[in-house]
C-alpha positions as CSV (number, residue, x, y, z in Angstrom):
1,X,33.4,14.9,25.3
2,X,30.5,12.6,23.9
3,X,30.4,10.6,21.0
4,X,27.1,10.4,19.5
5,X,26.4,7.6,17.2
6,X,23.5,7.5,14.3
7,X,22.6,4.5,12.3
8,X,18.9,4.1,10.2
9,X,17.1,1.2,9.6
10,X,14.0,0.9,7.5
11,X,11.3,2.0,9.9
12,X,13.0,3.8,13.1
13,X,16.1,5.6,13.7
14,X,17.9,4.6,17.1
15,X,20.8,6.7,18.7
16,X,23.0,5.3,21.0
17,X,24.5,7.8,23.2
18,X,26.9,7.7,26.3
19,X,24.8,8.6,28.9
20,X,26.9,8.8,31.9
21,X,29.4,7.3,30.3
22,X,27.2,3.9,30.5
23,X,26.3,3.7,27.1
24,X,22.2,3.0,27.6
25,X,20.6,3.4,24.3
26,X,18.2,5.5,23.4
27,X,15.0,4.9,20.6
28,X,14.4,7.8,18.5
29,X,10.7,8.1,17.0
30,X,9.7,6.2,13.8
31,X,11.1,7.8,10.7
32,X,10.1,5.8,7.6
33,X,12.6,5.9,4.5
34,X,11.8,9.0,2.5
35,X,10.9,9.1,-1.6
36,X,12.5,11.7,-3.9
37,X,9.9,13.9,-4.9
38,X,10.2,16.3,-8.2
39,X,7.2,18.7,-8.6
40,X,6.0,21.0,-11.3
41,X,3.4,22.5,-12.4
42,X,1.9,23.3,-15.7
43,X,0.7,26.8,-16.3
44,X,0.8,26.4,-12.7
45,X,2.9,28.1,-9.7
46,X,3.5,25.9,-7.0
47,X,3.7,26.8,-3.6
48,X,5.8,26.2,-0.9
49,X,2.0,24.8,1.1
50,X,1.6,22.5,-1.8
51,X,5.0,21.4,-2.1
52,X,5.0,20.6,1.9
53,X,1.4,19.0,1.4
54,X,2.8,16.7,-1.5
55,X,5.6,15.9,0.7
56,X,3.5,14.8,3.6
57,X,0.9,12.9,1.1
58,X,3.1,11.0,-0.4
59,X,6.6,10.8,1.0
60,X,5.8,8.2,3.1
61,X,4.5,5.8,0.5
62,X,8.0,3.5,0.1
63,X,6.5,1.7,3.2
64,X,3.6,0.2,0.6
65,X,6.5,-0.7,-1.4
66,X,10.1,-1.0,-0.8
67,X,11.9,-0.2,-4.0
68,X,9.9,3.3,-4.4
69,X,12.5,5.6,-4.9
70,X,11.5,8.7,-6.9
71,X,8.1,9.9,-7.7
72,X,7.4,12.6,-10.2
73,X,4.0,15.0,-9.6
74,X,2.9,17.2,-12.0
75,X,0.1,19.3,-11.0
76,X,-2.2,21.5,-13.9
77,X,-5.3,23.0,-14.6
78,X,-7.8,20.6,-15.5
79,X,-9.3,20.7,-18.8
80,X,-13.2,21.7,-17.9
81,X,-12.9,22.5,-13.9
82,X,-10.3,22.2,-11.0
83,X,-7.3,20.8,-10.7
84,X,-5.1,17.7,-12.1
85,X,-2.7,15.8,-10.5
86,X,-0.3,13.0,-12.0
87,X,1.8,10.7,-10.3
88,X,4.8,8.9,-12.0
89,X,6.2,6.1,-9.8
90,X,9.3,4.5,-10.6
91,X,10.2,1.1,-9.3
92,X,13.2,-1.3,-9.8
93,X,13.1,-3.4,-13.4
94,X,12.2,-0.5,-15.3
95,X,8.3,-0.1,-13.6
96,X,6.6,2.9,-14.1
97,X,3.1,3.4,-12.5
98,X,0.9,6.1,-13.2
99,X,-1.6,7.8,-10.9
100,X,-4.1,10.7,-11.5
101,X,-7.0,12.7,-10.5
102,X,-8.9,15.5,-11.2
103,X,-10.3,17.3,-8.0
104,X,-11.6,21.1,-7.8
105,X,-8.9,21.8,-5.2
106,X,-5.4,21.1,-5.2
107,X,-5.5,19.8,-1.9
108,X,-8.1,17.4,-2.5
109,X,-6.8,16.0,-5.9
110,X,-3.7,15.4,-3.9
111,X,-5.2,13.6,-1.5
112,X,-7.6,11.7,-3.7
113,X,-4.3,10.6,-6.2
114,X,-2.2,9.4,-2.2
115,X,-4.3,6.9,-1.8
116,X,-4.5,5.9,-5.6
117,X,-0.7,5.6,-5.6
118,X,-0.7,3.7,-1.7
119,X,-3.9,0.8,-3.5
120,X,-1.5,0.6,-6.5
121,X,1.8,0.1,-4.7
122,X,0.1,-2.6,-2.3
123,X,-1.3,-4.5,-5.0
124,X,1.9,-4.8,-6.7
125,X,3.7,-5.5,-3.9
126,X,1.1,-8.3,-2.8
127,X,1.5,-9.6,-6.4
128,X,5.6,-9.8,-5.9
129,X,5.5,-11.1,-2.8
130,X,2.4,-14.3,-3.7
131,X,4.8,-14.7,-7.2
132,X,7.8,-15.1,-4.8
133,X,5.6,-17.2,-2.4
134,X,4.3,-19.3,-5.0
135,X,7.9,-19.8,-6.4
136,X,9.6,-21.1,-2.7
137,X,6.5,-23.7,-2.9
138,X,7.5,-25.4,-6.5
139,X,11.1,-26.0,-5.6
């Protein structure tokens, strides 16, 4: 009988195995930390394409910023033409960061609000990380 072990750190997930009863270790491919996503739509059906678009958009954005843990996207009819998309970010300390874009396909507002959210996560993570740098320089 083998005994398979897991363990995940924050970019790659490596499985050890016994192989051959030698124990040689074996890398897994590159699985970054995934992001709770809740979706809805207003006056709008969401379908399981969009749903698996969102999730391949933007559940990969907690690499730009490491205390990303739930996002929120609401997608709706946009007032004139197309489509909306809003993005609700929450981050530790009570930080909520708002993205959103009006496209005239889903697919492309979605796109279009990814980056958004990835520029606005890397700023704020560059600003935490120059406060913290600036901070270790002063003591």
């Amino acid at each position: 009988m083998s005994l398979v072990r897991f363990w995940a750190t924050e970019y790659m997930i490596v499985t050890f195995t016994p192989l051959l009863d030698r124990g040689l270790a074996v890398v897994g491919e590159e699985a970054p930390i995934m992001v709770d996503i809740h979706i809805s739509g207003v006056h709008f059906q969401v379908s399981e394409k969009i749903k698996t678009h969102i999730h391949e958009k933007l559940g990969s954005l907690s690499r730009f910023h490491t205390g990303l843990k739930t996002l929120h996207v609401t997608i709706h009819e946009a007032e004139k033409f197309g489509y909306r998309v809003d993005v609700d970010m929450h981050l530790p300390h009570g930080k909520h960061v708002v993205a959103h874009d009006n496209e005239e396909t889903v697919y492309s507002a979605i796109d279009m609000v990814s980056d958004k959210c990835a520029a606005q996560l890397r700023k704020i993570h560059e600003r935490e990380i120059d406060s913290h740098r600036h901070a270790a320089v002063i003591r």
